[in-house]
N, C-alpha and C positions, 0 to 999 in steps of 0.2 A: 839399603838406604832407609833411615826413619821418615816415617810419615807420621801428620795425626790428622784424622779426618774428624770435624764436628761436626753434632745436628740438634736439634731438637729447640730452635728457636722459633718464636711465633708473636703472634701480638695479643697480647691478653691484658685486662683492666688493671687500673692500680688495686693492689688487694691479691691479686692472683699470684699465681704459681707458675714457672716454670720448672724443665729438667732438662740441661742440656749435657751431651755425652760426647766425651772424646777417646776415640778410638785410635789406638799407636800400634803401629808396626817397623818390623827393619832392627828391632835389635833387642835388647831383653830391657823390659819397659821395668822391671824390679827395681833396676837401677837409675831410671830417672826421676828427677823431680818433675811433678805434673803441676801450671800452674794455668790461672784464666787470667788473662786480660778485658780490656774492655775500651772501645774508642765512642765517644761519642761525636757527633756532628761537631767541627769546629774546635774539637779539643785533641789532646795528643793521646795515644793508647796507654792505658795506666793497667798497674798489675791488680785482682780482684782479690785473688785467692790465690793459695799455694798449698799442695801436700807433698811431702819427702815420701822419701824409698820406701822408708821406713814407715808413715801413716801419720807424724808431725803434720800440725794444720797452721798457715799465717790468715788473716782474716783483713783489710781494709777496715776500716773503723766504720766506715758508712753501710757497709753489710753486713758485720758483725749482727747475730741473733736473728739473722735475715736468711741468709745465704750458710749452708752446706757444701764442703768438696769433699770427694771422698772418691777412692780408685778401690778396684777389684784385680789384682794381679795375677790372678786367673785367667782372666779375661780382655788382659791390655788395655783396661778402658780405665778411666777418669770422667767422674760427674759432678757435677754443678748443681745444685737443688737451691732454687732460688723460690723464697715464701714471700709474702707481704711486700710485695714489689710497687716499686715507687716510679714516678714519672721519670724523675732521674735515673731512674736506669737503664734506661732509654740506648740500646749501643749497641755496636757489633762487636760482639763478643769470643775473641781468640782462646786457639787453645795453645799453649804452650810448654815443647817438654824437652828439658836440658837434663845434664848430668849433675850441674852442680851450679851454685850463683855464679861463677864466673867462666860459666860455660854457655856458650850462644843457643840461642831457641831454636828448633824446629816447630815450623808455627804453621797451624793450617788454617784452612782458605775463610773461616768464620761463619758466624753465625748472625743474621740478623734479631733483636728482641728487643720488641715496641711498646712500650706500655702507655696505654691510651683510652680514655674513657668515650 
């Protein structure tokens, strides 16, 4: 059965840097698309980023030149490299990994990430 376990959320300044990682198990991750979500307080979970099988990248307009995804298929992981982080992106941060757009998530448990001066 797939899993994806994340981590690496924390609460750091606006300006700062995180690097969050999602780790997949349960079936050959080559094949899925890896993607992040993000919920903030009071709003609905929206998609952040996305990379295909293949190494294809979609970006939210709001984190574009901000935010990094990028997977290692070696290593069943998928990461998040988030720069010059804003108040707004203030969220708990999913990781999500499907076969294909019209294939359901396997989504794990989140990541908290606080940006606050």
């Amino acid at each position: 059965q797939v899993q994806v376990v994340e981590s690496g959320g924390g609460l750091v300044q606006p300006g700062g840097s995180l690097r969050l990682s999602c780790v997949f198990s349960g079936d050959i991750f080559s094949i899925y698309d890896m993607a992040w979500y993000r919920q903030a307080p009071g709003e609905q979970r929206a998609w952040v980023a996305i990379i295909t099988g293949y190494g294809s990248t979609i970006y939210k307009d709001s984190v574009k030149g901000r935010f990094t995804i990028s997977r290692d298929n070696d290593k069943n992981t998928a990461s998040l490299q988030m720069d010059s982080l804003k108040l707004e992106d203030t969220a708990v941060y999913s990781c999500c990994a499907r076969k294909g757009p019209d294939f359901p998530c396997y989504w794990g448990q989140g990541t908290q990430v606080t940006v606050s001066s």
